[in-house]
N, C-alpha and C positions, 0 to 999 in steps of 0.2 A: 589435498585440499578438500575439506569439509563441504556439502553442498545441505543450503538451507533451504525453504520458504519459510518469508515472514505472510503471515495472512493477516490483513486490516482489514475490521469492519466498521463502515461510514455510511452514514446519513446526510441529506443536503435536508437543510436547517429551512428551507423556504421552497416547498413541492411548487411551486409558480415559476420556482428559476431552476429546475435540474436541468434543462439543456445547456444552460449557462455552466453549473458544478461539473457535469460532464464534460462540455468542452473544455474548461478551466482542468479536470482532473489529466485530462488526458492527452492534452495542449505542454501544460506548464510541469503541473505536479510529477507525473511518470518520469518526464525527463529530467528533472532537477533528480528523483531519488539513482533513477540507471546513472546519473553524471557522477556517484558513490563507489565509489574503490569495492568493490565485494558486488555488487550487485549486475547481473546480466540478461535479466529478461523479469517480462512484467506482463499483467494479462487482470483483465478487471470482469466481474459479473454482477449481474444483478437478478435480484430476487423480488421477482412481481408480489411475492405474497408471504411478506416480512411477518415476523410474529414481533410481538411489544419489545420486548425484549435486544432485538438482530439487530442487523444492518440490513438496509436496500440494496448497500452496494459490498462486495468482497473483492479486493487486491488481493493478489498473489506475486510477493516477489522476490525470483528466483539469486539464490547468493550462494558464491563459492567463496568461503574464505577460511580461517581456520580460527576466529574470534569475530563468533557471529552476536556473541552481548556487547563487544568493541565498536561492531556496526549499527546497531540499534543506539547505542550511547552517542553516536557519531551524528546519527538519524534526527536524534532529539537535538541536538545542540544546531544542526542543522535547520530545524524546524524553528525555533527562537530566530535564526537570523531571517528564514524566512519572510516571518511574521513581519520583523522590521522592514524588507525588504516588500512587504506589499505583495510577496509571489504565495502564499498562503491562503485560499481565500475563505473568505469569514463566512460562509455558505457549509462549510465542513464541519459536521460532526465525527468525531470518533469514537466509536461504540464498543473496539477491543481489538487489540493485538495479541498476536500469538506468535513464537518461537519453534519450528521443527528443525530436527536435523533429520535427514535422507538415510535412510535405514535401507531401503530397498528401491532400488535403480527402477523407472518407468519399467512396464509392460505391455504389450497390447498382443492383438492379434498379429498371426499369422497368416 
């Protein structure tokens, strides 16, 4: 089995309500994407000192599967029922997704 991270980078649309987009990302959003066949851990950061360009905030989320464009396509179709669903919330920007597959297993010290 393949192990991925997908990395998203998002903006909350309304700097008045980021504890709102937070609680909401990390409430609802995390576990609706972990409740996805391939995906096993998740882990969010943010960046006090974004350039024009970035995100404030960066997901990281970890997948084992072995049709990791199968889960992304899975993701998006996901996200449309969302949306209708009201569990989306309209505070979300997305600034860009990326695709890795794990080349080289964690390291740290000894």
């Amino acid at each position: 089995m393949d192990k991925w991270i997908l990395v998203v980078e998002s903006n909350c649309l309304d700097p008045s309500k980021e504890r709102e987009f937070n609680q909401w990302y990390d409430r609802i959003h995390l576990p609706d994407i972990l409740a996805m066949a391939g995906a096993v851990r998740a882990s969010r950061y943010e960046n006090p000192n974004p350039g024009e360009q970035g995100g404030r905030y960066i997901a990281l989320y970890e997948l084992e599967t072995e049709d990791a464009v199968g889960f992304v396509q899975s993701l998006a179709e996901n996200m449309g029922k969302w949306i209708e669903q009201e569990r989306l919330s309209p505070l979300l920007q997305a600034v860009s997704a990326s695709l890795y597959r794990m080349i080289t297993p964690p390291v740290g010290k000894e």
